[in-house]
PDBQT receptor file of N, H, CA, C and O in Angstrom, charges set to zero:
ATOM      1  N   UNK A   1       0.838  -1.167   0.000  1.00  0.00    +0.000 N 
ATOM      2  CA  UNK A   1       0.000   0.000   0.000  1.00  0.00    +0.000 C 
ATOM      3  C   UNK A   1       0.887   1.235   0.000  1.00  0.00    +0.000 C 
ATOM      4  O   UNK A   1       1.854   1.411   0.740  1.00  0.00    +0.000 OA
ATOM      5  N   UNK A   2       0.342   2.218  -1.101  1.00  0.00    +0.000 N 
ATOM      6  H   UNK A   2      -0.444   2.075  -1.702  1.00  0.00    +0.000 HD
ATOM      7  CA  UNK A   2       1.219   3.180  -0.902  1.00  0.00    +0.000 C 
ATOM      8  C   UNK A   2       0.893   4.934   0.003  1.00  0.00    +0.000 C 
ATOM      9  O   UNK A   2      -0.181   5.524   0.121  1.00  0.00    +0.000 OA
ATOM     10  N   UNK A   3       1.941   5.247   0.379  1.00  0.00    +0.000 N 
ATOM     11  H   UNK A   3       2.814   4.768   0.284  1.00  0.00    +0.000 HD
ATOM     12  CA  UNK A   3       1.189   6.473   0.957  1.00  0.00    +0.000 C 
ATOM     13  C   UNK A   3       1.747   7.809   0.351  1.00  0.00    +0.000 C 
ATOM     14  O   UNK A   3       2.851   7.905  -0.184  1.00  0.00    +0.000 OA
ATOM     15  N   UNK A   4       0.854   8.813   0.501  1.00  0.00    +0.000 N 
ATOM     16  H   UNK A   4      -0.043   8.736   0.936  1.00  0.00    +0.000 HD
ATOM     17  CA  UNK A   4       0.865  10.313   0.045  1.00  0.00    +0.000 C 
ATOM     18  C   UNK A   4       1.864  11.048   1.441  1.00  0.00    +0.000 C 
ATOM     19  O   UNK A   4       1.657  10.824   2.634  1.00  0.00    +0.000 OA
ATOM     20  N   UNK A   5       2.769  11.800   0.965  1.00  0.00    +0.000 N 
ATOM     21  H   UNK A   5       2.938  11.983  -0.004  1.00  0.00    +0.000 HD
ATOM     22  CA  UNK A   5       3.534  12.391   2.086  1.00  0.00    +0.000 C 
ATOM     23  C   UNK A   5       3.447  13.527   1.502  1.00  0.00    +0.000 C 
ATOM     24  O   UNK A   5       3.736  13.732   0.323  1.00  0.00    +0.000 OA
ATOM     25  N   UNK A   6       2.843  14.737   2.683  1.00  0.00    +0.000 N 
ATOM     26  H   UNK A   6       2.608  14.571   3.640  1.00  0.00    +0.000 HD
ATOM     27  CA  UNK A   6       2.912  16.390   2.235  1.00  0.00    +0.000 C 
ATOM     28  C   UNK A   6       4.216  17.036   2.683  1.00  0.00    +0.000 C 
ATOM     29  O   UNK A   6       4.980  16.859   3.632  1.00  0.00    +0.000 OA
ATOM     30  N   UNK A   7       4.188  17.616   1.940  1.00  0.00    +0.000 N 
ATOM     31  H   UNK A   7       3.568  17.760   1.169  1.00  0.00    +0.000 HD
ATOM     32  CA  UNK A   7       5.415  18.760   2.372  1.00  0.00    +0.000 C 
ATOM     33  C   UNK A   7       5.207  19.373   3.863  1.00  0.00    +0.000 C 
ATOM     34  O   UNK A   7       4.131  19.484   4.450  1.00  0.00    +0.000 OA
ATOM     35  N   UNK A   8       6.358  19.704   4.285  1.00  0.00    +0.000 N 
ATOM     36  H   UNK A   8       7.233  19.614   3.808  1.00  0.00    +0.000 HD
ATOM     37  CA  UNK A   8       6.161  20.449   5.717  1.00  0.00    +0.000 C 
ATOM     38  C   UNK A   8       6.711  21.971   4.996  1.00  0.00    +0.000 C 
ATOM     39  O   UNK A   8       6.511  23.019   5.608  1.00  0.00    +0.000 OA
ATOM     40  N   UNK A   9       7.142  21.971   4.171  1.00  0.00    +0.000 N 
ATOM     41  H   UNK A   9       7.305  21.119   3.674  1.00  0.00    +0.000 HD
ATOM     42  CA  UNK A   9       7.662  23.552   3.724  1.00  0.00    +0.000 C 
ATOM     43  C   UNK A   9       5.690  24.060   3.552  1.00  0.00    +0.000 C 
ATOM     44  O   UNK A   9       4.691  23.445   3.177  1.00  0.00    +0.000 OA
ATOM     45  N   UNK A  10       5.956  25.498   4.072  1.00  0.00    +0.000 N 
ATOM     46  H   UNK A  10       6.767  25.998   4.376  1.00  0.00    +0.000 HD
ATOM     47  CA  UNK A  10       5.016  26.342   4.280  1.00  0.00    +0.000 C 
ATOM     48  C   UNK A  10       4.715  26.969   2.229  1.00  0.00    +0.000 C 
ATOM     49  O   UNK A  10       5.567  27.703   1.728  1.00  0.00    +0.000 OA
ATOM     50  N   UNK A  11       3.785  26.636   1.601  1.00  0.00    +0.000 N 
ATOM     51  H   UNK A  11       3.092  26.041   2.008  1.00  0.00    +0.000 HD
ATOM     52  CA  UNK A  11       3.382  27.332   0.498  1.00  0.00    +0.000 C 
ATOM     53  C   UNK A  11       2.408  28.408   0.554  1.00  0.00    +0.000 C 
ATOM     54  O   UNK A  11       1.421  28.046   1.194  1.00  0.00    +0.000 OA
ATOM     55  N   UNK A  12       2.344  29.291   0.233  1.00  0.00    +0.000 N 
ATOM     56  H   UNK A  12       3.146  29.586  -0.286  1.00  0.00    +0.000 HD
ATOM     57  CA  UNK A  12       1.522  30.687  -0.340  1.00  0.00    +0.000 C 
ATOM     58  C   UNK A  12       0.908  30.805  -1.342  1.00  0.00    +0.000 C 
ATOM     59  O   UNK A  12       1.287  30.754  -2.512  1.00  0.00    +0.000 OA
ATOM     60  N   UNK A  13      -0.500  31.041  -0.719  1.00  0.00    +0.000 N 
ATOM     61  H   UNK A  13      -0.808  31.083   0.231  1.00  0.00    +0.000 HD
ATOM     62  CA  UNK A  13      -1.644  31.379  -1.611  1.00  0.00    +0.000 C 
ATOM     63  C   UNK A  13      -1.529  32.810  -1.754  1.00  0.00    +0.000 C 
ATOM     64  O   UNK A  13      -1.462  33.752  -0.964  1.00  0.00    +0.000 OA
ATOM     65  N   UNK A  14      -1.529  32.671  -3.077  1.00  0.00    +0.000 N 
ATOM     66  H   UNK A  14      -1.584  31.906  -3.719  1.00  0.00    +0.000 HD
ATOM     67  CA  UNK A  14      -1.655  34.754  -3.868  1.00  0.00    +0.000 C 
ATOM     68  C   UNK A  14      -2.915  34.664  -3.172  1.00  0.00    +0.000 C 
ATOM     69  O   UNK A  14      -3.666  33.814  -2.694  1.00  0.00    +0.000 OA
ATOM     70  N   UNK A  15      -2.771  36.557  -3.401  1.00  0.00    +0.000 N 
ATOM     71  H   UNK A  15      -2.161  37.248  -3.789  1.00  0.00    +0.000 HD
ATOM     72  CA  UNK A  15      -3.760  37.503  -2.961  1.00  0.00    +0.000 C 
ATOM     73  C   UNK A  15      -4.733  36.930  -3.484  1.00  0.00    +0.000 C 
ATOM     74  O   UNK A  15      -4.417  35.983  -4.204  1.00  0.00    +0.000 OA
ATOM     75  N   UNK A  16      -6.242  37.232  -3.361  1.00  0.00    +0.000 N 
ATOM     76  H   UNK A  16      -6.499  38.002  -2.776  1.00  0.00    +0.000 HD
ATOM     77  CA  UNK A  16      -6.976  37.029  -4.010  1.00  0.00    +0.000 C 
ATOM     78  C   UNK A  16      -7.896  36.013  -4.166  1.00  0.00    +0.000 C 
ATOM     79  O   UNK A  16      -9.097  36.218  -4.342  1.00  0.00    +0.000 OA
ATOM     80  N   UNK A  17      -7.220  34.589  -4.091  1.00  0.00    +0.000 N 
ATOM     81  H   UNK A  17      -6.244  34.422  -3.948  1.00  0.00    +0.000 HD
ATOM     82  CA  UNK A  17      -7.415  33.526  -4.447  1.00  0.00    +0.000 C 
ATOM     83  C   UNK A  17      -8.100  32.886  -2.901  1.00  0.00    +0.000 C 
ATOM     84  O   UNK A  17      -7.453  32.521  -1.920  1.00  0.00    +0.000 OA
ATOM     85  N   UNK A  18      -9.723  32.898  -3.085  1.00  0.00    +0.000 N 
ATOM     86  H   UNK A  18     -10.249  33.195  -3.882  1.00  0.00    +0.000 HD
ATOM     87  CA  UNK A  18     -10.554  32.121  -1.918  1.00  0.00    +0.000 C 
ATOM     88  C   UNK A  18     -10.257  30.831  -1.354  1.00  0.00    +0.000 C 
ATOM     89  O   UNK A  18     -10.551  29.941  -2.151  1.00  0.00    +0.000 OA
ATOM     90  N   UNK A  19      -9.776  30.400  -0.255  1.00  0.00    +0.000 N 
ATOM     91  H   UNK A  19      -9.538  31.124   0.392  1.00  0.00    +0.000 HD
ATOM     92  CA  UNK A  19      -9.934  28.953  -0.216  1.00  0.00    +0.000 C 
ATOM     93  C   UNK A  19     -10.353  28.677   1.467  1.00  0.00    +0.000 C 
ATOM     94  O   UNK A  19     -10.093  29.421   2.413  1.00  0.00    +0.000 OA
ATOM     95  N   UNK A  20     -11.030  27.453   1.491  1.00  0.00    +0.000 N 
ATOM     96  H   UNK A  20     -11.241  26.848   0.723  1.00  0.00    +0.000 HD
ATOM     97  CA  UNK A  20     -10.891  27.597   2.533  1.00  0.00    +0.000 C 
ATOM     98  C   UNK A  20      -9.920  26.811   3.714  1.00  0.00    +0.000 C 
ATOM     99  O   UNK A  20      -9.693  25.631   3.448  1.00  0.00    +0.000 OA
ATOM    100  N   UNK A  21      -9.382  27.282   4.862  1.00  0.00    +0.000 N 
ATOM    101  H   UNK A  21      -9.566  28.241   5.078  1.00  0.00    +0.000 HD
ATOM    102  CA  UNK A  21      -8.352  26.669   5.594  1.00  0.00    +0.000 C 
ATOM    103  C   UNK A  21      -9.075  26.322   7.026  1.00  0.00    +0.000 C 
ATOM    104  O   UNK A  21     -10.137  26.668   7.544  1.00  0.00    +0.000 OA
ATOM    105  N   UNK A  22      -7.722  25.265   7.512  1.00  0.00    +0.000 N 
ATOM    106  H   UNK A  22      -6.859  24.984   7.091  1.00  0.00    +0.000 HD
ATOM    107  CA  UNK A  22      -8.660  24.894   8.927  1.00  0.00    +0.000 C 
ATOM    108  C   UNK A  22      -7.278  25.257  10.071  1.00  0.00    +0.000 C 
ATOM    109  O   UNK A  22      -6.151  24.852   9.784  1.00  0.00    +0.000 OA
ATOM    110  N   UNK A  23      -7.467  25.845  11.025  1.00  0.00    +0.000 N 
ATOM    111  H   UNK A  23      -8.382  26.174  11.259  1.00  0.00    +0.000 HD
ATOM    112  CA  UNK A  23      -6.250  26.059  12.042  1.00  0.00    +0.000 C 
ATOM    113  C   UNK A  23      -6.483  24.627  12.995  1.00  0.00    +0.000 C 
ATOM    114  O   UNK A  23      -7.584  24.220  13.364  1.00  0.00    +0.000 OA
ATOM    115  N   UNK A  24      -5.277  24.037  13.262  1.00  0.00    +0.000 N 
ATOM    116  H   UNK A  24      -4.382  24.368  12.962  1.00  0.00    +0.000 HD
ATOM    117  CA  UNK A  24      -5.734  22.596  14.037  1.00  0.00    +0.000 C 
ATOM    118  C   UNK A  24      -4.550  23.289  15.524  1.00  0.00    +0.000 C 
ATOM    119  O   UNK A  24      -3.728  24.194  15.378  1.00  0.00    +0.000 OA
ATOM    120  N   UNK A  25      -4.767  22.697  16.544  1.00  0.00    +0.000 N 
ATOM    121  H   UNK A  25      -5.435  21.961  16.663  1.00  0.00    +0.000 HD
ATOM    122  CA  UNK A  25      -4.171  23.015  17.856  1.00  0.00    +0.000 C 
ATOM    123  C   UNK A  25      -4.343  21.951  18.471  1.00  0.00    +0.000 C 
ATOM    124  O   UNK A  25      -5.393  21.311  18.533  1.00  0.00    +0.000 OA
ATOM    125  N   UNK A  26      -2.971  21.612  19.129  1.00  0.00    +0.000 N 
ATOM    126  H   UNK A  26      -2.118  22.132  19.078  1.00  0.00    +0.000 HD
ATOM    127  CA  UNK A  26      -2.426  20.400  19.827  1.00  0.00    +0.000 C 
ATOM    128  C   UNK A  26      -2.226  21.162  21.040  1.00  0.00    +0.000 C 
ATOM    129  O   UNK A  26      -1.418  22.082  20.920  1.00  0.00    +0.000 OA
ATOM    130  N   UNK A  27      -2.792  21.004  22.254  1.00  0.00    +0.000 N 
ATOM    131  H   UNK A  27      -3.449  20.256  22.351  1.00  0.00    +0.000 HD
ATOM    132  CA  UNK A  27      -2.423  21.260  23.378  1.00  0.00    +0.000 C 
ATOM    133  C   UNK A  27      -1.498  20.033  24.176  1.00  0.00    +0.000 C 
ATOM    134  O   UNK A  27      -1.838  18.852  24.244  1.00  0.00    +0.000 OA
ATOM    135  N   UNK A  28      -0.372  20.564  24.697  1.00  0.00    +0.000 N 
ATOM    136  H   UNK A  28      -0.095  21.524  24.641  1.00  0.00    +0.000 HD
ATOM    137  CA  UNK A  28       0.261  19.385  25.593  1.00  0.00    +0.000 C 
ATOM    138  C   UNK A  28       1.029  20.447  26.726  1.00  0.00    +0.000 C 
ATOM    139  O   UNK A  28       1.137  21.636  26.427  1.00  0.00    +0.000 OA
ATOM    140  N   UNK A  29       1.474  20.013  27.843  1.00  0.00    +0.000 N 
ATOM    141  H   UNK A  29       1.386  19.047  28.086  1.00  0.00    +0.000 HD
ATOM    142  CA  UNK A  29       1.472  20.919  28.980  1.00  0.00    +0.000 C 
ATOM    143  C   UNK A  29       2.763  21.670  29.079  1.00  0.00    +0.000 C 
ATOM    144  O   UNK A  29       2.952  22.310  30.113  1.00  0.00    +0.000 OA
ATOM    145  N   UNK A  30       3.449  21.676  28.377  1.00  0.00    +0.000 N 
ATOM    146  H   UNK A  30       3.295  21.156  27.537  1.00  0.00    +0.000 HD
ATOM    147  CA  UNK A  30       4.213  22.648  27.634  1.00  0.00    +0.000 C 
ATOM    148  C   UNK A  30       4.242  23.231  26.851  1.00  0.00    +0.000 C 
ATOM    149  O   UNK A  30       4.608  24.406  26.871  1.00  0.00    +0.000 OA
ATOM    150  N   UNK A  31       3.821  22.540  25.770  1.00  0.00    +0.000 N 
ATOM    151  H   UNK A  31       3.524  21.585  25.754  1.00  0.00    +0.000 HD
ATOM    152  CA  UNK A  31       4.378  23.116  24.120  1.00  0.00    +0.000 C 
ATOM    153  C   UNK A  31       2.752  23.324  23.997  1.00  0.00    +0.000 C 
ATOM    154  O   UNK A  31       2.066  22.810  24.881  1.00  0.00    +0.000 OA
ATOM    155  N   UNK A  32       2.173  23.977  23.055  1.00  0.00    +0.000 N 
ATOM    156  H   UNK A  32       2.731  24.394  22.338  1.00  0.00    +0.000 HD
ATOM    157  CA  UNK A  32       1.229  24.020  21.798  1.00  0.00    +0.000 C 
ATOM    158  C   UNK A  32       1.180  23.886  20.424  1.00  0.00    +0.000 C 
ATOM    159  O   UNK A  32       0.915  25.031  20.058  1.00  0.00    +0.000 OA
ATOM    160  N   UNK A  33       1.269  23.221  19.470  1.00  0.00    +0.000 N 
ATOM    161  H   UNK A  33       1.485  22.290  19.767  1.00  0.00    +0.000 HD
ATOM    162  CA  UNK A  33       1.413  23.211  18.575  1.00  0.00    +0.000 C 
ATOM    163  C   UNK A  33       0.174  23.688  17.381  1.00  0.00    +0.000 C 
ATOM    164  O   UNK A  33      -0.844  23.003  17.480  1.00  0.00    +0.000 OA
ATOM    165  N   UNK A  34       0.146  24.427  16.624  1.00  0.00    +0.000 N 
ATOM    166  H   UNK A  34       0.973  24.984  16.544  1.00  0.00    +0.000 HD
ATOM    167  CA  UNK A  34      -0.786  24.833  16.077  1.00  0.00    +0.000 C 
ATOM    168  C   UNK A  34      -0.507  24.625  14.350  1.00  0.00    +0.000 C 
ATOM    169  O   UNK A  34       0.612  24.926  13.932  1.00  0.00    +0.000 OA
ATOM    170  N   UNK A  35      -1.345  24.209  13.568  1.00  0.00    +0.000 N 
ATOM    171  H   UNK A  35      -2.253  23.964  13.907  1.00  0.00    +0.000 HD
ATOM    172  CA  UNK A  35      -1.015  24.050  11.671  1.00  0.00    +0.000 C 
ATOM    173  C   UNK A  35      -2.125  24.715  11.263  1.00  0.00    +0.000 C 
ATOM    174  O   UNK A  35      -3.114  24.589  11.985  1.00  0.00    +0.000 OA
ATOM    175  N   UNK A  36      -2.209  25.318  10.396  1.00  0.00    +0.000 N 
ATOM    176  H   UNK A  36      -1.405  25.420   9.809  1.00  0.00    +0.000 HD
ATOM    177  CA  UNK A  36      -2.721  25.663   8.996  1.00  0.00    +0.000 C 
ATOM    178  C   UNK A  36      -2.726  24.991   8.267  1.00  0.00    +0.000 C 
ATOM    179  O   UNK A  36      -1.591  24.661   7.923  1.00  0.00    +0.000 OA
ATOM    180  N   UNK A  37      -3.769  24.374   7.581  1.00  0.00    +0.000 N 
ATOM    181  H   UNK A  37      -4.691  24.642   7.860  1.00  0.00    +0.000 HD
ATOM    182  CA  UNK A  37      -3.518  23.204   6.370  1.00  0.00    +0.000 C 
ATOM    183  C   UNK A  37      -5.527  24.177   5.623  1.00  0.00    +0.000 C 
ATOM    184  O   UNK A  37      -6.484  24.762   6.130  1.00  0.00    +0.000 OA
ATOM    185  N   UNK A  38      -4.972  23.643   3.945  1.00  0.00    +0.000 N 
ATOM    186  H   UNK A  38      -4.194  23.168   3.533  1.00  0.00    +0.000 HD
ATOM    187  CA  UNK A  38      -5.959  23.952   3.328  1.00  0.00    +0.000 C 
ATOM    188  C   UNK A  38      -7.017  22.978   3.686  1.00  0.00    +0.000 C 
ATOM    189  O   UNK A  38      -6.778  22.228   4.633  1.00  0.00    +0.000 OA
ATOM    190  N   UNK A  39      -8.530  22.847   2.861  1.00  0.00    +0.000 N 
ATOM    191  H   UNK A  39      -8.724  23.456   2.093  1.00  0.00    +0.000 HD
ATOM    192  CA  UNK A  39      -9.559  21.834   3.192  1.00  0.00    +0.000 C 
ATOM    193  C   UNK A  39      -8.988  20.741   2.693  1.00  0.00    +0.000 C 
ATOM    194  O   UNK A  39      -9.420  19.647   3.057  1.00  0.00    +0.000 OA
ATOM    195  N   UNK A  40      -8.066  20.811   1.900  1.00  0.00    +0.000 N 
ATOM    196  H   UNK A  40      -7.716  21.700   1.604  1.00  0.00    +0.000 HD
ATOM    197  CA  UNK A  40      -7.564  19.911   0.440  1.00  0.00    +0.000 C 
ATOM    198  C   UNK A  40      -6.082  19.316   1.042  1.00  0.00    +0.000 C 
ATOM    199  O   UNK A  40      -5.570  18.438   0.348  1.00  0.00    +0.000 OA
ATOM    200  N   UNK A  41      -5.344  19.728   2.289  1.00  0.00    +0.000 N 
ATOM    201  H   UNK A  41      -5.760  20.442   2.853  1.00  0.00    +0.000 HD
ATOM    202  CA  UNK A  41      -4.336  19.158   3.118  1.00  0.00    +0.000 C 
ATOM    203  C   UNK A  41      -3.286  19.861   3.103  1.00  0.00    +0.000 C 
ATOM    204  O   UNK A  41      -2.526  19.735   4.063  1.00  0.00    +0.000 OA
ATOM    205  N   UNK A  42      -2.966  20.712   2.125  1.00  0.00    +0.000 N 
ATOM    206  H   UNK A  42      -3.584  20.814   1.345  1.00  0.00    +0.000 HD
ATOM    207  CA  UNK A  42      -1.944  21.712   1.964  1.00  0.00    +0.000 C 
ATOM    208  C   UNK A  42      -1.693  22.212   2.977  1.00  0.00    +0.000 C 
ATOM    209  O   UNK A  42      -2.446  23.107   3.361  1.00  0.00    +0.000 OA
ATOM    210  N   UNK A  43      -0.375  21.774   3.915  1.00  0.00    +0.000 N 
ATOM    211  H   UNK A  43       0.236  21.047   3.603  1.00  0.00    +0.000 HD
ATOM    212  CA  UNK A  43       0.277  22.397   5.484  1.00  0.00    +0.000 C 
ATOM    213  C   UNK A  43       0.767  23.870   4.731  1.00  0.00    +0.000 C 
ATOM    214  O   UNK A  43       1.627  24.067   3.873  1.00  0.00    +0.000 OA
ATOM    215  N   UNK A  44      -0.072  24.715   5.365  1.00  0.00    +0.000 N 
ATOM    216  H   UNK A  44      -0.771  24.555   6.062  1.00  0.00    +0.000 HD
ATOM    217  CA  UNK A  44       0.568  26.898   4.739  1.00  0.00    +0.000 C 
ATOM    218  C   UNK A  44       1.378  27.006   5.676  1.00  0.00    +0.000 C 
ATOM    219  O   UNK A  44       2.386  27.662   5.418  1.00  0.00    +0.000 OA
ATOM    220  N   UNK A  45       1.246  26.415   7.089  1.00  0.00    +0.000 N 
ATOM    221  H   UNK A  45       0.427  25.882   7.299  1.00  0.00    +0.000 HD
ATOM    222  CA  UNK A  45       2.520  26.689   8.271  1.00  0.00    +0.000 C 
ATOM    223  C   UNK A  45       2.663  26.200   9.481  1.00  0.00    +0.000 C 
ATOM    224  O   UNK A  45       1.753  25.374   9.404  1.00  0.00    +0.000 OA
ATOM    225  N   UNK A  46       3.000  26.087  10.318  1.00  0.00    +0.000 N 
ATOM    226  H   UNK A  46       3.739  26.757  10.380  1.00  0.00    +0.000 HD
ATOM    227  CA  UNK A  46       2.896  25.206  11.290  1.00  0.00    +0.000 C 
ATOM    228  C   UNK A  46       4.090  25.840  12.509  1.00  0.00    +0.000 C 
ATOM    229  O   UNK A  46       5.184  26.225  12.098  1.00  0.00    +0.000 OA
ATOM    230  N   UNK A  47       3.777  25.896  13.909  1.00  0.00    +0.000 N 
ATOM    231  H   UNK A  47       2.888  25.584  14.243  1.00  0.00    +0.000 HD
ATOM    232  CA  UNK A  47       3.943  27.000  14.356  1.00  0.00    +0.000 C 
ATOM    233  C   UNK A  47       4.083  26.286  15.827  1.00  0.00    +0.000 C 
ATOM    234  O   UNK A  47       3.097  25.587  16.064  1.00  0.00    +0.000 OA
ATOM    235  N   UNK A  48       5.146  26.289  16.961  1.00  0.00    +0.000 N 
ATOM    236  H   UNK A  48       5.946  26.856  16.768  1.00  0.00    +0.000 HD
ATOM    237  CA  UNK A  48       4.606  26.072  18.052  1.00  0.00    +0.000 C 
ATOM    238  C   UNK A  48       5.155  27.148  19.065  1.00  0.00    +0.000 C 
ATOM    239  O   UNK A  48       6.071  27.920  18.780  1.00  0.00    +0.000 OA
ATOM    240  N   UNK A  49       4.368  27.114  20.524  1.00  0.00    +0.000 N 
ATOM    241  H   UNK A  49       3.624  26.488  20.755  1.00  0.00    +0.000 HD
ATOM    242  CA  UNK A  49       4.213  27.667  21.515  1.00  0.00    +0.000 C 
ATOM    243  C   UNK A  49       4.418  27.467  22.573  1.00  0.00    +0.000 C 
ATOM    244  O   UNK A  49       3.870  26.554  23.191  1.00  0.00    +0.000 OA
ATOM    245  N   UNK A  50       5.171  28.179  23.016  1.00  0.00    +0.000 N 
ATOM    246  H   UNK A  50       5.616  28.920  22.514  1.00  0.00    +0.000 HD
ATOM    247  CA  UNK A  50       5.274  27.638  24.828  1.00  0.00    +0.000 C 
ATOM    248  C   UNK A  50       3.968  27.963  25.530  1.00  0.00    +0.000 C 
ATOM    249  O   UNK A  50       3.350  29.011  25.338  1.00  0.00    +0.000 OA
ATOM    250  N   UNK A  51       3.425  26.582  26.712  1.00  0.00    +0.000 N 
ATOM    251  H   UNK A  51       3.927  25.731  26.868  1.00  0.00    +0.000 HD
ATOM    252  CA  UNK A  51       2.109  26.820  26.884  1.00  0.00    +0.000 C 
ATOM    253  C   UNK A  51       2.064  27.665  28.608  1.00  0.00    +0.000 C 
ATOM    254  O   UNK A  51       1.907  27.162  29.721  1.00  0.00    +0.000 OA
ATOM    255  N   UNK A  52       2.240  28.858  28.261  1.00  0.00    +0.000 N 
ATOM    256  H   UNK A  52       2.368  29.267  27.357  1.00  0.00    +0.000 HD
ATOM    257  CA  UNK A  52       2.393  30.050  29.432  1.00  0.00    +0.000 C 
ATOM    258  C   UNK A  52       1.870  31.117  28.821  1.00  0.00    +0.000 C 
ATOM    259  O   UNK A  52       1.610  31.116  27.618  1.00  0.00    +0.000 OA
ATOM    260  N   UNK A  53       1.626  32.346  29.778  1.00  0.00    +0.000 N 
ATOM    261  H   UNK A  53       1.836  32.346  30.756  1.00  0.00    +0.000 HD
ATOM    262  CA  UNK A  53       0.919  33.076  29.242  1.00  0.00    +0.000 C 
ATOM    263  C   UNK A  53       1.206  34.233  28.332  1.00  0.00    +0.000 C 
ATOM    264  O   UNK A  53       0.467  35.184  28.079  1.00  0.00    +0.000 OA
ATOM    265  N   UNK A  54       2.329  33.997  27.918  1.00  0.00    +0.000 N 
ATOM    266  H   UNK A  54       2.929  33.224  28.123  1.00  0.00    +0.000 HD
ATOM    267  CA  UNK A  54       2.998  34.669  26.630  1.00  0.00    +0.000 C 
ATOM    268  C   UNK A  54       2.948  33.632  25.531  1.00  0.00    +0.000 C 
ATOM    269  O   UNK A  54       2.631  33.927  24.379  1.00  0.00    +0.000 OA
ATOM    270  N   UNK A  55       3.148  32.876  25.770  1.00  0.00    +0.000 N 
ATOM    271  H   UNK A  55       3.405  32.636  26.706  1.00  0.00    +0.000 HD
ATOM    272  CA  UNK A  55       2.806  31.730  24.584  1.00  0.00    +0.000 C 
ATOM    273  C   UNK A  55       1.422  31.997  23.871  1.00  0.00    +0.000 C 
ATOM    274  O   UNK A  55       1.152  32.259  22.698  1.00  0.00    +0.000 OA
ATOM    275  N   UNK A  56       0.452  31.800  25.272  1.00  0.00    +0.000 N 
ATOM    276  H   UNK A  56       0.670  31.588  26.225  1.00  0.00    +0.000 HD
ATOM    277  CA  UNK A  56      -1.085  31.965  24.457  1.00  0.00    +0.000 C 
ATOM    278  C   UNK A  56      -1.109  33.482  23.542  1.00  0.00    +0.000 C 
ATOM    279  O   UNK A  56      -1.342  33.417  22.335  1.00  0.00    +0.000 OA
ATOM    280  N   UNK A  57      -0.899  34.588  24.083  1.00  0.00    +0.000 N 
ATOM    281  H   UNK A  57      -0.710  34.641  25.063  1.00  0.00    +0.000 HD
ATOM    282  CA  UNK A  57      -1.295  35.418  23.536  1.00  0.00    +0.000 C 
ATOM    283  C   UNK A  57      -0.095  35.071  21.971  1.00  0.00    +0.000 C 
ATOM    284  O   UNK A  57      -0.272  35.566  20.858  1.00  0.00    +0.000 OA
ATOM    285  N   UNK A  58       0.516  34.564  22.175  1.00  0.00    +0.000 N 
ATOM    286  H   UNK A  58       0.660  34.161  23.079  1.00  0.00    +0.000 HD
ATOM    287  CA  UNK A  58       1.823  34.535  20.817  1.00  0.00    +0.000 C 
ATOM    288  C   UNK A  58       0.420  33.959  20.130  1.00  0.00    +0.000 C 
ATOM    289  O   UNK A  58      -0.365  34.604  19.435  1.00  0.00    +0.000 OA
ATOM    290  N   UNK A  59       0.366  33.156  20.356  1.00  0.00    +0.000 N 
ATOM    291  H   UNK A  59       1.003  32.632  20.921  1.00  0.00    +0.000 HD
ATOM    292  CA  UNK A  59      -0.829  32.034  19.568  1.00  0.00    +0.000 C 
ATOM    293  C   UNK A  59      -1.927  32.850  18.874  1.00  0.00    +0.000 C 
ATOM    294  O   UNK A  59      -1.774  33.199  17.704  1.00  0.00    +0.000 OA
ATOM    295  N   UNK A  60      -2.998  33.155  19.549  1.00  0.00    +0.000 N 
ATOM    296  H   UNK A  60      -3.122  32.872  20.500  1.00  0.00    +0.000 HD
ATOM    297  CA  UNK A  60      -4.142  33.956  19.334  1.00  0.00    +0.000 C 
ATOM    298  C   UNK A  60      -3.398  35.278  18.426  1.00  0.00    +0.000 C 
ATOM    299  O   UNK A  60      -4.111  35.911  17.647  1.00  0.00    +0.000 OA
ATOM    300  N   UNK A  61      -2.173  35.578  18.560  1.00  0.00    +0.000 N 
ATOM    301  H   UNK A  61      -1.594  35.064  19.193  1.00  0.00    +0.000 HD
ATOM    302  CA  UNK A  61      -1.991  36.489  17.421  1.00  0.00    +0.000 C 
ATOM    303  C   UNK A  61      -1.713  36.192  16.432  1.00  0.00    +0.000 C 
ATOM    304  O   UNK A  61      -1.587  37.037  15.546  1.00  0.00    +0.000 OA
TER     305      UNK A  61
């Protein structure tokens, strides 16, 4: 059986161009990890956080 492997490099959607994306968030009691991926699987970026209260606000921005 074969499998599909996505890129972890971050790609860019031009201006303009509608799509829609989903933000996913991994909470664990340190870190946060948060991705951007299109509906279609395309990872746009992927991002983590220290889970303190500079972290969160890093996050939410």
């Amino acid at each position: 059986m074969s499998s599909i492997t996505q890129s972890a490099a971050p790609c860019h959607i031009p201006a303009g161009v509608a799509e829609e994306i989903l933000l996913g968030v991994d909470t664990d009691k340190d870190v946060h990890a948060a991705a951007v991926i299109t509906v279609l699987g395309a990872t746009l970026d992927g991002r983590s956080f220290p889970a303190t209260a500079e972290g969160y606000r890093q996050l939410v921005a």
